[in-house]
N, C-alpha and C positions, 0 to 999 in steps of 0.2 A: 529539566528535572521535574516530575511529578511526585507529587504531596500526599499524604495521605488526607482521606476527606476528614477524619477526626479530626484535624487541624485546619478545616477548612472556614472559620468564624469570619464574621464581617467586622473588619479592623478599623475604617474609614471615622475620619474624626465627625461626628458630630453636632449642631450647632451648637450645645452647651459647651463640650468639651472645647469648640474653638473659643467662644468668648472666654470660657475659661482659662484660658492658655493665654489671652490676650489682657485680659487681667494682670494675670499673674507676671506679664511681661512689663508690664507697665507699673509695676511696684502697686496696685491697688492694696487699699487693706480690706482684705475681702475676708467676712463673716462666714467663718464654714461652720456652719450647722448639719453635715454630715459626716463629721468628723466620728472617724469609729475607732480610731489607733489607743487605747489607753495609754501606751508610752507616752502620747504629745498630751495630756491634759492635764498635767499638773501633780500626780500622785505621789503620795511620801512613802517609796517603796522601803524596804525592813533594810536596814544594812547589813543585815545577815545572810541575805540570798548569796551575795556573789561569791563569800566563801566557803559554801556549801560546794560549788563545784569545784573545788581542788584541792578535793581528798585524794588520796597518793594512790587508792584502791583504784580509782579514774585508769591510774597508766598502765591498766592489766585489761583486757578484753577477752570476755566469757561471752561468745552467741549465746543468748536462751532466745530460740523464735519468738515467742509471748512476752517475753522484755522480763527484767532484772525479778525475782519471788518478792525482794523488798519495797520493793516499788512496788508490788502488785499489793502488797498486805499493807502500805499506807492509801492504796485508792481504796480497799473493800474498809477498812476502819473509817476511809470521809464517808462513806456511805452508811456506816454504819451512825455515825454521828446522825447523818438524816433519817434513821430510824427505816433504813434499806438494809439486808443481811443479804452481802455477796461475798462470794467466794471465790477469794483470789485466783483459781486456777481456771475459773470461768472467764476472766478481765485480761484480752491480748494488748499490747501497749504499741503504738503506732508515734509517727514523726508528729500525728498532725490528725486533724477530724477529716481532713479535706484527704487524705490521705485511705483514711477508715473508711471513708467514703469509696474510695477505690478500690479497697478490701473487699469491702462487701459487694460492689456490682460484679468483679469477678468470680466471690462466692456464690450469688444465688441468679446470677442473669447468663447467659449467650449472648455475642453479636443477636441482634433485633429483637431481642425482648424488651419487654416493657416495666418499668417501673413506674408506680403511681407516685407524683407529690403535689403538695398543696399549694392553692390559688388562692392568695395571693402567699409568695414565700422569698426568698432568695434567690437571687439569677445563677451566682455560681452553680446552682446545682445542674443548671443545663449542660455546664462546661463539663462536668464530673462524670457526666451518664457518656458527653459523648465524645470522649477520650477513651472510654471502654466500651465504646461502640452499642452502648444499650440506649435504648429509644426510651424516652419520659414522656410520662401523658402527667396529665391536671385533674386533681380534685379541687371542687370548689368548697372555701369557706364562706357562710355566710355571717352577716350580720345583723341582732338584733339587742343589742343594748351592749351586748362581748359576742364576740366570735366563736365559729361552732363549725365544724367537720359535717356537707354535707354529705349524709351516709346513703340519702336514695341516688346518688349522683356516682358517690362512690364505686358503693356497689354495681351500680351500669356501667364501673369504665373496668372493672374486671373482666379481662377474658382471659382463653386458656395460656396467652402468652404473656400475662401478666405471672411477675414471681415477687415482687415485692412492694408495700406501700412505706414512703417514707411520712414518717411525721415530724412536726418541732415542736418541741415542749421545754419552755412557751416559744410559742409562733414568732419567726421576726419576716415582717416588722409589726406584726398586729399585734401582740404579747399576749397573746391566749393559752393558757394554759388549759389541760385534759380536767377533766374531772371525773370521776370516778364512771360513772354511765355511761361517758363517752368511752371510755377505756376498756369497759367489756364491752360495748358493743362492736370499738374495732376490733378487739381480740377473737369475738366470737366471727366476725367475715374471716380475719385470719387464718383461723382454724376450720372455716366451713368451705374456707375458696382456696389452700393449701398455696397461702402467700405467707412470706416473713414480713415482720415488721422490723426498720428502721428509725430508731427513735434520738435527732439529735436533741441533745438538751445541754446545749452549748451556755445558755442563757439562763438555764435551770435555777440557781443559787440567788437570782434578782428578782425576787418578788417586789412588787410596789404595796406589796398588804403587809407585810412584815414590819412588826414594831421594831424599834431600835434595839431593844435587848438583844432578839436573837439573828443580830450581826456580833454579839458577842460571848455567847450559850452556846450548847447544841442542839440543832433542833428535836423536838421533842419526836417530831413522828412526820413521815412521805407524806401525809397530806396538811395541807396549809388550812390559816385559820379560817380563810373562805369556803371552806372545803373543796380544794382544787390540787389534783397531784402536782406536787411541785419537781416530783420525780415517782418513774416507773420501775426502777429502779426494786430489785427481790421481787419482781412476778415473773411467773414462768407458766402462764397459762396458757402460751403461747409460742411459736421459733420467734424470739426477738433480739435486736441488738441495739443496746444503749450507748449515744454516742456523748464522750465530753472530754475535756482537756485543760491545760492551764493557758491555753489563749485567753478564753476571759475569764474562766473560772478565777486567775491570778493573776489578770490581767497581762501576761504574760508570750505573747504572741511569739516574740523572738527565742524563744526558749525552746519549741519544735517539741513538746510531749502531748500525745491525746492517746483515747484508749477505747476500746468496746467491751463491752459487756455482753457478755453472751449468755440468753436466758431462753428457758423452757422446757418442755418435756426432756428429761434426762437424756432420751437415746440420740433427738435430735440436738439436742446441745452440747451431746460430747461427741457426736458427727460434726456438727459446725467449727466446732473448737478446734478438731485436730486438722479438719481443712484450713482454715483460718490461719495456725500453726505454719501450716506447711507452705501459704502464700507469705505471707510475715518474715518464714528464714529464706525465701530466695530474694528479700532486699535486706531484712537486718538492718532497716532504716533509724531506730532511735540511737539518739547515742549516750554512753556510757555516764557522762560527767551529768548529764538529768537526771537519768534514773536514779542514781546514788544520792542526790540533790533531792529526791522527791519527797521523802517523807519530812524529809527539814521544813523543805516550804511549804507543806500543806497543812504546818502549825501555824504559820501566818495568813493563811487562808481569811479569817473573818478582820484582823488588821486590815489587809487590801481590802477586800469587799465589800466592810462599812464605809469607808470613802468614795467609794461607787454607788454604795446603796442610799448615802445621803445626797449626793450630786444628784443622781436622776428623779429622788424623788422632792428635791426642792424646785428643781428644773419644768417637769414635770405639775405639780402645783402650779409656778409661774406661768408656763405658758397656758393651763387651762384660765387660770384667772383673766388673762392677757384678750382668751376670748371670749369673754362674757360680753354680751350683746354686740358684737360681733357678726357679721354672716358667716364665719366661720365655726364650726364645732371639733373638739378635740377627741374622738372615739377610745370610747374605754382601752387602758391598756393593763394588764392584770402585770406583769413581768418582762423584763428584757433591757435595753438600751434605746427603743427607737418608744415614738409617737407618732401618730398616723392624724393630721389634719385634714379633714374633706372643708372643699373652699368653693366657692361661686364658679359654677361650670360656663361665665359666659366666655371664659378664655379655655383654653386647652388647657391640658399643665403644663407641657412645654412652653405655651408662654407667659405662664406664672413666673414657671422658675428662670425662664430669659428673663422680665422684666424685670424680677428681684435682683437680681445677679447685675445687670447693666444698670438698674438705675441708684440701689442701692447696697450693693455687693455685699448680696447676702446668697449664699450658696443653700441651696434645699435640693433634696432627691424629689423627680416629680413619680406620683403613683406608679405608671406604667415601668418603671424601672424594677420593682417590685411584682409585677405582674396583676395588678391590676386589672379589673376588667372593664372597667365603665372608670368615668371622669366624675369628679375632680379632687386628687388627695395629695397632697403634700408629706413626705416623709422626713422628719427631725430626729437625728440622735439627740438623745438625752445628754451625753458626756460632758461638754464641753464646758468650760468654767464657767461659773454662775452670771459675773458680770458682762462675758461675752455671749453668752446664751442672752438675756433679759433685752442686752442690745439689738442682735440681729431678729430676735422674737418680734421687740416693739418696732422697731424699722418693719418686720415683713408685716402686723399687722395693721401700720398706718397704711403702709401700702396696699395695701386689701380691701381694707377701709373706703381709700382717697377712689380708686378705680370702681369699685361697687356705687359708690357714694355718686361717680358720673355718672356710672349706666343706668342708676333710676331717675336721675336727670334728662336723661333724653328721652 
């Protein structure tokens, strides 16, 4: 039987993955510091979710390709709360981001076109292009104090068979968010290189600059007190599509609702819409008991999120403190769940992250999983309960310490 090559990945374990596994076998109490699930971290979810889905309207099924009107007019109202004015009939509702994702390479790509995304970003996305058979290239982010979109790089990696650039706002794992400059200047390649933009902002609602209030207000206005778009959210200067959902927005992953936003010139985004539309009802992937469920829980929206928003930024604080005089530095991170540690290049990461793991079983993502391009970064979710975080933190930093601490000895 032959396969299709879109399923062709290299599946073979790993050395992490095996010591991992051999760990795991052996009942270790292993420090996962790459913990991303919000369900496993302790959260005190509303007790009102669950019977939000079994409203008796549930056992009736209406297709609307676009997903339920009600559900569309509770997501443009969260937006509107962040001082974004969208309109519900522009907002398609999908199982999932990962999903939108598939949306969209089929809307604006062919087999063997290209879409641009960011270096250093997430790996699923590679999986995403090449299940729909479109080919990803890499723009690079750089680094000088926060993270920045390089645009003379960019613009070199457009040619005629590019049709779209994805962005993440804010960036994981670097949590850089757009700021204003940056956002016309990719709007204006946009529109001058006739690519759409792809804009996930899965992470959007985590600012690390945000005072406590407003996890409990509404925000006043799309851009944050740094002056940084916290969201793109009402611009249409462009073909764009704003990707987000209740995975983390509500911490909510098992629940299967994400959505796009469909923005810019009028003709083109009521082109896009009714394609989108028309991809959307030949799966009619969401289901009925969320959509109905939607606008209930997006009143406990800032409940969930100030729990996440105080974990990462205690977290967060902790581990910079952790590396104060240190050889290790903690790289700014503006929003998101991860931290990005660059460490002593005289080992690889891989065998950072083997050594942590075997000698003190503490699990980290090394850089290159993230796509990294040079050595040496250590990648840490923020989520993980305070006293389990500060643990495996101080364990990975003596050991960084103790190994440093040789090799200027010899």
């Amino acid at each position: 039987m032959r396969f299709s090559n879109r399923v062709s990945f290299e599946d073979k374990p790993n050395r992490l993955s095996l010591l991992l596994a051999e760990k795991r076998a052996s009942n270790a109490a292993v420090i996962d510091l790459t913990e991303s699930n919000p369900t496993r971290i302790g959260l005190d979810y509303p007790s009102e979710l669950l019977p939000a889905l079994a409203q008796s309207s549930s056992l009736q099924y209406r297709p609307v390709p676009s997903g339920s009107l009600e559900a569309r007019q509770a997501i443009a109202a969260y937006y509107s709360e962040r001082g974004a004015r969208v309109n519900p009939d522009n907002v398609i509702l999908s199982a999932s981001t990962s999903e939108a994702y598939s949306w969209l390479f089929k809307l604006v790509a062919g087999p063997d076109d290209l879409v641009l995304a960011p270096r250093p970003s997430y790996p699923l996305l590679d999986y995403l292009a090449a299940l729909e058979s479109v080919q990803l290239d890499r723009y690079p982010l750089y680094h000088d104090g926060a993270w920045h979109p390089d645009f003379d790089q960019l613009q070199a990696s457009i040619t005629e068979n590019t049709h779209a650039v994805v962005c993440v706002n804010p960036n994981n794992p670097t949590g850089s968010y757009f700021n204003i400059d940056e956002w016309q200047r990719l709007s204006g390649i946009a529109i001058r290189r006739s690519v759409a933009l792809i804009v996930d902002e899965v992470f959007s609602d985590y600012s690390l600059h945000a005072s406590p209030a407003d996890w409990r207000d509404p925000i006043a206005g799309s851009s944050s007190r740094s002056g940084l778009l916290e969201t793109v959210a009402g611009r249409h200067d462009c073909l764009n599509f704003v990707l987000n959902g209740f995975s983390k927005m509500l911490c909510l992953p098992q629940m299967k609702l994400g959505w796009i936003v469909v923005q810019g010139p009028q003709r083109e985004r009521q082109d896009a819409c009714r394609r989108l539309e028309w991809i959307a009802d030949t799966f009619l992937s969401v289901n009925t008991p969320v959509q109905n469920a939607a606008g209930s829980w997006l009143t406990y929206r800032k409940q969930i999120q100030s729990q996440v928003a105080h974990r990462i930024s205690r977290n967060y604080s902790f581990l910079r403190d952790a590396a104060e005089g240190s050889p290790c530095s903690v790289l700014h991170v503006q929003g998101g769940w991860y931290a990005v540690l660059q460490i002593p290049d005289n080992m690889s990461e891989e065998e950072w992250v083997l050594l942590l793991l075997r000698q003190d079983n503490v699990l980290v993502h090394p850089g290159y999983f993230f796509d990294f391009e040079r050595e040496a970064f250590l990648i840490l979710s923020l989520l993980p309960p305070p006293a389990l975080f500060e643990e495996g933190v101080s364990k990975m930093m003596g050991r960084i310490r103790t190994i440093s601490g040789e090799n200027l000895n010899t």
